[in-house]
MIPA-683968 format. One line per field, with one value per atom (N, C-alpha, C): residue number from 1; x, y, z; atom name; residue in three letters. Coordinates in nm, 2 decimals, m for minus. Example, Ala and Ser with C-alpha at 12.3 -4.5 7.8 and 13.67 -1.06 7.14 Angstrom:
REM MIPA-683968
nr = (1; 1; 1; 2; 2; 2) $
east = (1.32; 1.23; 1.32; 1.28; 1.37; 1.29) $
north = (m0.57; m0.45; m0.33; m0.22; m0.11; 0.00) $
up = (0.78; 0.78; 0.78; 0.71; 0.71; 0.79) $
atom = (N; CA; C; N; CA; C) $
rest = (ALA; ALA; ALA; SER; SER; SER) $
***
This chain:
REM MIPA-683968
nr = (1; 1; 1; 2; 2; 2; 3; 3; 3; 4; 4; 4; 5; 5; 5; 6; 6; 6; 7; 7; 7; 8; 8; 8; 9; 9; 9; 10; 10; 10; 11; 11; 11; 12; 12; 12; 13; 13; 13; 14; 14; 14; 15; 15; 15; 16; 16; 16; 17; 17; 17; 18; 18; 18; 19; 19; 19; 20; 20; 20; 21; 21; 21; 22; 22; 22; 23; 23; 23; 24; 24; 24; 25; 25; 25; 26; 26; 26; 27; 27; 27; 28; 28; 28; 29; 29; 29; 30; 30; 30; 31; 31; 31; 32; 32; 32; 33; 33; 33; 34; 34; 34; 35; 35; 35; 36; 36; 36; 37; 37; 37; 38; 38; 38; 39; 39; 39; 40; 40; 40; 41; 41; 41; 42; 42; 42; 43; 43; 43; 44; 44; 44; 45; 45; 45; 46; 46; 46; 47; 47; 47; 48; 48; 48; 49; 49; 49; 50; 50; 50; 51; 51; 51; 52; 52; 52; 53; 53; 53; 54; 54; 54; 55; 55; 55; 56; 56; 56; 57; 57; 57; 58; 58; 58; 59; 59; 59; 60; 60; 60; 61; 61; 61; 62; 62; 62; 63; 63; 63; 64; 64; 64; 65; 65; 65; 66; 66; 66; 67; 67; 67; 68; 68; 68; 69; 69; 69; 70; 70; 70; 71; 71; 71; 72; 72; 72; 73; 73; 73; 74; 74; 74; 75; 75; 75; 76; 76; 76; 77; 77; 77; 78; 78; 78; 79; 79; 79; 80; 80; 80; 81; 81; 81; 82; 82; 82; 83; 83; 83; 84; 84; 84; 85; 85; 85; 86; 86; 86; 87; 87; 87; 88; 88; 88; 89; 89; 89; 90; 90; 90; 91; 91; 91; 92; 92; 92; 93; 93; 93; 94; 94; 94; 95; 95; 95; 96; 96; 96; 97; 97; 97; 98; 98; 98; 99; 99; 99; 100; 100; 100; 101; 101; 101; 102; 102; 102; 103; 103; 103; 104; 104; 104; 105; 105; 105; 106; 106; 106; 107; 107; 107; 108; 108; 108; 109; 109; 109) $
east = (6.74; 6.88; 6.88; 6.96; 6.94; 7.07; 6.96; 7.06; 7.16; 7.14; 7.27; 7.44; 7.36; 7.55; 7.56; 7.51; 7.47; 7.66; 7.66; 7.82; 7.82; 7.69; 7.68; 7.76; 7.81; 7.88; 7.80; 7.84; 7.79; 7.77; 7.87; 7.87; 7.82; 7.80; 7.76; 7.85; 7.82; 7.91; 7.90; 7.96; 7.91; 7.95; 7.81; 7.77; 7.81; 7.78; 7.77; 7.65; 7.59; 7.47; 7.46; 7.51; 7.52; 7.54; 7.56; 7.55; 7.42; 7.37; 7.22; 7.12; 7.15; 7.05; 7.04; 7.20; 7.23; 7.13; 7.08; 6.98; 6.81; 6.80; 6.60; 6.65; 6.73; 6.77; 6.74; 6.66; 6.59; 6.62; 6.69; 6.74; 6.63; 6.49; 6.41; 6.33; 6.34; 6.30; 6.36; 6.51; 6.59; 6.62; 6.59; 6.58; 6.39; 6.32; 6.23; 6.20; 6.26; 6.29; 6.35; 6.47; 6.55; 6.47; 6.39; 6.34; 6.23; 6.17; 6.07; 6.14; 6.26; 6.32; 6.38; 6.40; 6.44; 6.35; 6.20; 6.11; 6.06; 6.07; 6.03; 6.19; 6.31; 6.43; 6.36; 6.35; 6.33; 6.21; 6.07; 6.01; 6.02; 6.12; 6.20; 6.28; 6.35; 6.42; 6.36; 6.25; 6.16; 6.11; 6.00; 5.96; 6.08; 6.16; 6.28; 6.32; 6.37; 6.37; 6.25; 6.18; 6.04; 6.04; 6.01; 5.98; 6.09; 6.25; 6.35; 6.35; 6.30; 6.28; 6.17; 6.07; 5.92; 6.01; 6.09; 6.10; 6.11; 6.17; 6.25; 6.11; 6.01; 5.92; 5.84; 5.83; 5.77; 5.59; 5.55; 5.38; 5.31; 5.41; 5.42; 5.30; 5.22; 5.12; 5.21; 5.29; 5.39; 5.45; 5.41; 5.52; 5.61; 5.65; 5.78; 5.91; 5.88; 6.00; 6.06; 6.19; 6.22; 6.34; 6.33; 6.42; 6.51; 6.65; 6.74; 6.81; 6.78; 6.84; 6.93; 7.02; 7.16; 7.17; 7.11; 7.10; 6.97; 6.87; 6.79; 6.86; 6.97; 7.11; 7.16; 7.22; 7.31; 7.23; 7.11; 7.00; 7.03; 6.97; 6.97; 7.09; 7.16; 7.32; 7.34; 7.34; 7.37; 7.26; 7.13; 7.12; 7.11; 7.15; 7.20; 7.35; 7.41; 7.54; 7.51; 7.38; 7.37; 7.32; 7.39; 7.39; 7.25; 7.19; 7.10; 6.97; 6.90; 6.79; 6.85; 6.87; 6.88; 7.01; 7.14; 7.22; 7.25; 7.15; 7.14; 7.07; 6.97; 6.89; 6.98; 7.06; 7.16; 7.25; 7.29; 7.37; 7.36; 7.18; 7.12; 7.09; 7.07; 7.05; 7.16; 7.26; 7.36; 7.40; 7.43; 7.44; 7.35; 7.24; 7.15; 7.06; 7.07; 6.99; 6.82; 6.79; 6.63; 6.56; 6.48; 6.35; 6.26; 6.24; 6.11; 6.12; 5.99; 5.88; 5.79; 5.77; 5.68; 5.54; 5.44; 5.29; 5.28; 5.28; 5.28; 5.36; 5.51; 5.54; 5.53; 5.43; 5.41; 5.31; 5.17; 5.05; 5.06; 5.21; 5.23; 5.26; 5.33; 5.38; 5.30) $
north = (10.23; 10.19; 10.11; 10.13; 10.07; 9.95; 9.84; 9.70; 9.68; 9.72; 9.70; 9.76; 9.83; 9.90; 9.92; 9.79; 9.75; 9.73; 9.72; 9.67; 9.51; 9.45; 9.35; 9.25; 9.14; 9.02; 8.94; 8.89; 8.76; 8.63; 8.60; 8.47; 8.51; 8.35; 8.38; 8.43; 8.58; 8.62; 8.57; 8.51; 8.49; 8.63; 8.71; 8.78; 8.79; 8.85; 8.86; 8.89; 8.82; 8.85; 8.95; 9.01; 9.12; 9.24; 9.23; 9.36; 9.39; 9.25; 9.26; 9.33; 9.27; 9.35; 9.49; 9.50; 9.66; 9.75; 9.76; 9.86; 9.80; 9.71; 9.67; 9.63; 9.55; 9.50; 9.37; 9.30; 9.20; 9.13; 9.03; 8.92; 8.93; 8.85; 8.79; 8.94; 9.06; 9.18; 9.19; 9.22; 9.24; 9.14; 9.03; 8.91; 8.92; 8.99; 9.02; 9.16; 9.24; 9.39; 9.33; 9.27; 9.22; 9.15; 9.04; 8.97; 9.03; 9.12; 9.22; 9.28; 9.32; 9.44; 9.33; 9.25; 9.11; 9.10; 9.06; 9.05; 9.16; 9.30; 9.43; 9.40; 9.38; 9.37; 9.26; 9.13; 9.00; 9.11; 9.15; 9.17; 9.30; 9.30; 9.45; 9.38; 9.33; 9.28; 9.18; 9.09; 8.99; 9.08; 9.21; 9.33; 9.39; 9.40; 9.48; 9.36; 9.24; 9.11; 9.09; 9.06; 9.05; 9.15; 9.28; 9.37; 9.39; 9.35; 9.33; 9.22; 9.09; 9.02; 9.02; 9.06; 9.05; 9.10; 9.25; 9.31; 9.14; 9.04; 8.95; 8.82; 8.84; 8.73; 8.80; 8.64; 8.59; 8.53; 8.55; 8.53; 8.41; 8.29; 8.25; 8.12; 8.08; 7.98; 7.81; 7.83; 7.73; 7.65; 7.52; 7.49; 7.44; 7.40; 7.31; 7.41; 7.51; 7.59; 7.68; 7.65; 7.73; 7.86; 7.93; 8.06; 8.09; 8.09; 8.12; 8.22; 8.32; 8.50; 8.53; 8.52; 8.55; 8.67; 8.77; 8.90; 8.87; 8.78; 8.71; 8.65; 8.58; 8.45; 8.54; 8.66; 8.76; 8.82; 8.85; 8.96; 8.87; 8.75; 8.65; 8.60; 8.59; 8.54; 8.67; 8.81; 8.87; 8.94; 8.90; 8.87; 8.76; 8.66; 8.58; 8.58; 8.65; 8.68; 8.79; 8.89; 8.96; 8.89; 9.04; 8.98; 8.91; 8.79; 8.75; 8.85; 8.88; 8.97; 9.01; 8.88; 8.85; 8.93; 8.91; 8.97; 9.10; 9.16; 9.30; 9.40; 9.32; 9.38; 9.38; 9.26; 9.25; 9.36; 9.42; 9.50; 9.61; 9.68; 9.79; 9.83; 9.70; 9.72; 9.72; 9.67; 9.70; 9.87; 9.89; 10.05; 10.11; 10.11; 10.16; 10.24; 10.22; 10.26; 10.26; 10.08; 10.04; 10.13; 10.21; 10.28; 10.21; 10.15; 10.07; 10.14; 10.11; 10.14; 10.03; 10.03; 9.90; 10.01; 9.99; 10.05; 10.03; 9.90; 9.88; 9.95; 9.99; 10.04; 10.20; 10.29; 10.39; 10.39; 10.32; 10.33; 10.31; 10.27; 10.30; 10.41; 10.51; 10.60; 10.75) $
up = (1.55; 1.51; 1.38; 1.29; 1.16; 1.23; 1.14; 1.19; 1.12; 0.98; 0.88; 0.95; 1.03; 1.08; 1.23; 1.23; 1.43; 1.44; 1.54; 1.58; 1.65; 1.67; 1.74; 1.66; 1.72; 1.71; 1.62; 1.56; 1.46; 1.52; 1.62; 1.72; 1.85; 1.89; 2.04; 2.11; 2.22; 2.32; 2.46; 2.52; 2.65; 2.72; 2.84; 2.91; 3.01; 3.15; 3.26; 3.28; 3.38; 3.43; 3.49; 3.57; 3.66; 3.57; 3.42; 3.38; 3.28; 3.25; 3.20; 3.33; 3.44; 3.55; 3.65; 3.57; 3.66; 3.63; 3.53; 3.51; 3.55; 3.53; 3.54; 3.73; 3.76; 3.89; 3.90; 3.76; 3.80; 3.64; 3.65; 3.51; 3.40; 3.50; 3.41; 3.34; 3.39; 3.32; 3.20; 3.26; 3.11; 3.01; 3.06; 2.90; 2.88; 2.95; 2.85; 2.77; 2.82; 2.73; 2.64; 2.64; 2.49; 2.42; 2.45; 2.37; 2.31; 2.34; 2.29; 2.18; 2.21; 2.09; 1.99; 2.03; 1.93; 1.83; 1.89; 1.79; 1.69; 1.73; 1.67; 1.55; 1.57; 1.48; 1.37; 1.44; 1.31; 1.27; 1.32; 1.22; 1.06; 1.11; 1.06; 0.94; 0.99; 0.88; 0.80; 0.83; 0.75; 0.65; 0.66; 0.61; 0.49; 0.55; 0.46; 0.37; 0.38; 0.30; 0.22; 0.27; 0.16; 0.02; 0.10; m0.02; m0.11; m0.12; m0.15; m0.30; m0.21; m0.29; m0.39; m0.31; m0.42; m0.55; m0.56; m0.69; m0.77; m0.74; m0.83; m0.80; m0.79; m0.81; m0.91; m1.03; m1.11; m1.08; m1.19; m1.13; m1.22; m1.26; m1.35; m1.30; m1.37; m1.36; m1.36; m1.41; m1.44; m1.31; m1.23; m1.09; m1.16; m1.28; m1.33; m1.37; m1.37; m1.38; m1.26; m1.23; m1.12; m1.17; m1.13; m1.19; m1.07; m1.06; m1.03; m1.05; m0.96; m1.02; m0.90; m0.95; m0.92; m0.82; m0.84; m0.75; m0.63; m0.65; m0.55; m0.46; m0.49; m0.47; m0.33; m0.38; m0.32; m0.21; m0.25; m0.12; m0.01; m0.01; 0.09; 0.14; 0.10; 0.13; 0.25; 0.16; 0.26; 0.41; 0.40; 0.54; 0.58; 0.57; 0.68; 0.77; 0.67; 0.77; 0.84; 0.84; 0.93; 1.11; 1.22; 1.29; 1.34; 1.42; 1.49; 1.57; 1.53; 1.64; 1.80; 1.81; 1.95; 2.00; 1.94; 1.91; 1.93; 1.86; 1.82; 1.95; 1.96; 2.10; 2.21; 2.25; 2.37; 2.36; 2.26; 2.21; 2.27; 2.17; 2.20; 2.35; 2.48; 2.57; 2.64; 2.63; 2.71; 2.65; 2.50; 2.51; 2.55; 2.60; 2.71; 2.55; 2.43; 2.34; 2.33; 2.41; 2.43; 2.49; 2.46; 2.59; 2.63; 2.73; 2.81; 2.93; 2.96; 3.07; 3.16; 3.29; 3.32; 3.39; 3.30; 3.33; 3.47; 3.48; 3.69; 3.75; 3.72; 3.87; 3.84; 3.69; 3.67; 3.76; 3.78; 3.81; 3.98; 4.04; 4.18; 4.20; 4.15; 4.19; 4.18) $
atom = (N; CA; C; N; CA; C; N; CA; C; N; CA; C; N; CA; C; N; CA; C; N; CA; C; N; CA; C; N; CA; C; N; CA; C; N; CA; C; N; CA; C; N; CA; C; N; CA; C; N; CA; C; N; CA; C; N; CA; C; N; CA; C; N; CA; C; N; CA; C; N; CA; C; N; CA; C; N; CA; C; N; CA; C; N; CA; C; N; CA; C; N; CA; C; N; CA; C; N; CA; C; N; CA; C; N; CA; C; N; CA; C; N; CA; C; N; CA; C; N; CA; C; N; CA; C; N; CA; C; N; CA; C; N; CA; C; N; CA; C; N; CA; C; N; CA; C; N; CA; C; N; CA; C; N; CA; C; N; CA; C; N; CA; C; N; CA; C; N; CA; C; N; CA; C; N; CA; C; N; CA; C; N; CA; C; N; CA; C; N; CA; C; N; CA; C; N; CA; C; N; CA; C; N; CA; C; N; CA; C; N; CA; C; N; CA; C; N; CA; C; N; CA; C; N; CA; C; N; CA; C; N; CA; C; N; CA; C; N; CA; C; N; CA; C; N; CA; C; N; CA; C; N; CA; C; N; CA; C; N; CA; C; N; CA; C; N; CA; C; N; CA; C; N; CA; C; N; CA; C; N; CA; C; N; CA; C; N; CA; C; N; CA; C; N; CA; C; N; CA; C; N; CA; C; N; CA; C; N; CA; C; N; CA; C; N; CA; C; N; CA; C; N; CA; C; N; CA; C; N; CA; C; N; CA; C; N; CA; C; N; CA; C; N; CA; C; N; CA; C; N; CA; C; N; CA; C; N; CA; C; N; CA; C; N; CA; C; N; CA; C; N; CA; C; N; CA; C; N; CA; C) $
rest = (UNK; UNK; UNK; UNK; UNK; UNK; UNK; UNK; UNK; UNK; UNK; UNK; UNK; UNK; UNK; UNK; UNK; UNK; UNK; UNK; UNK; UNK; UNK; UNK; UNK; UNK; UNK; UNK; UNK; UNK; UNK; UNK; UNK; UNK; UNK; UNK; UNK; UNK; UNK; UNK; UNK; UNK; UNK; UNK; UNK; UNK; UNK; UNK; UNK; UNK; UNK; UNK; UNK; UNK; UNK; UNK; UNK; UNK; UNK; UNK; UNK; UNK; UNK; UNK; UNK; UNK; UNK; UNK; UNK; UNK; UNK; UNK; UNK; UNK; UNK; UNK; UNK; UNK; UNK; UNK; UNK; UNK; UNK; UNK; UNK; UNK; UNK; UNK; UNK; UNK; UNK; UNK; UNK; UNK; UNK; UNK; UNK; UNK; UNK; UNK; UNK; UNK; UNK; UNK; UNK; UNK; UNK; UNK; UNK; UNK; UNK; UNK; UNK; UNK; UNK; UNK; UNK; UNK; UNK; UNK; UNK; UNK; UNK; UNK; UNK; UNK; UNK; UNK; UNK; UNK; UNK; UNK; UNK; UNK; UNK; UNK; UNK; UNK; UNK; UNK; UNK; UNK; UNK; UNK; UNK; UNK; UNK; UNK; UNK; UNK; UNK; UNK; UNK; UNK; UNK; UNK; UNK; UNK; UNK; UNK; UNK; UNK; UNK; UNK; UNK; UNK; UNK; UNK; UNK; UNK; UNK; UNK; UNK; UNK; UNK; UNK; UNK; UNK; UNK; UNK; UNK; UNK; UNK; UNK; UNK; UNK; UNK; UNK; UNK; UNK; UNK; UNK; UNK; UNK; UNK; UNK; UNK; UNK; UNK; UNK; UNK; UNK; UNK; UNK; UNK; UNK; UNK; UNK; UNK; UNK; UNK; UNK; UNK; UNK; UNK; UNK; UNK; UNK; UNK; UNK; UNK; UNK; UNK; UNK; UNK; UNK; UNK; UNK; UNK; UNK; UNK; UNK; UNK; UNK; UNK; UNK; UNK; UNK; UNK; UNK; UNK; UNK; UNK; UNK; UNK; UNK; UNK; UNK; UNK; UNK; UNK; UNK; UNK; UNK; UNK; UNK; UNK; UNK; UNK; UNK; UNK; UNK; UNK; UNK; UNK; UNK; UNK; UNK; UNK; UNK; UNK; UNK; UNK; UNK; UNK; UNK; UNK; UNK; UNK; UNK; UNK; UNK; UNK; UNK; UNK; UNK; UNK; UNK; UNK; UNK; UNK; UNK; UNK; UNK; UNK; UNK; UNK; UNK; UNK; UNK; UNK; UNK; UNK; UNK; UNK; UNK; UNK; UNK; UNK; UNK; UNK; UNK; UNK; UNK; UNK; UNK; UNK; UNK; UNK; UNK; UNK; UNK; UNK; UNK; UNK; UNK; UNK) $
***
């Protein structure tokens, strides 16, 4: 799922619990599937921010000069008003978009 055109909320939503666990049956499962897919998102978007900005770093031997680039200014402005990781996963798992699996209760059956 590309994050840039997630539909998740910007603010905090408050939840129902009972609809995070309809599916795993078990709370502390599904805030760790989300928090998993949370982390795979930030590192996604850290990756996609980086190589964004590298284009605009300088390799300059000089610490006394700082360079201010206006389009640098803008990259970062606009993800931070993107939505939160965390956010976004709660999203994707309530639209039931996440795929997870638990190896233990495969290796019972």
């Amino acid at each position: 799922m590309d994050y840039k055109k997630s539909k998740a909320p910007t603010n905090t939503v408050t939840r129902n619990i009972m609809d995070l666990c309809e599916e795993t049956g078990n709370i502390y499962e599904s805030v760790v599937i989300i928090s998993k897919r949370a982390n795979q998102i930030s590192a996604e978007i850290k990756q996609d921010l980086s190589k964004k900005l590298q284009e605009f770093a300088s390799y300059n031997d000089s610490l006394d000069e700082v360079f201010e680039n206006r389009e640098q200014i803008e990259i970062s402005r606009y993800y931070e008003k993107l939505p939160k990781p965390t956010l976004i996963a709660t999203e994707e798992f309530i639209d039931g978009n996440i795929y997870w699996r638990d190896p233990s209760k495969d290796n019972e059956e």
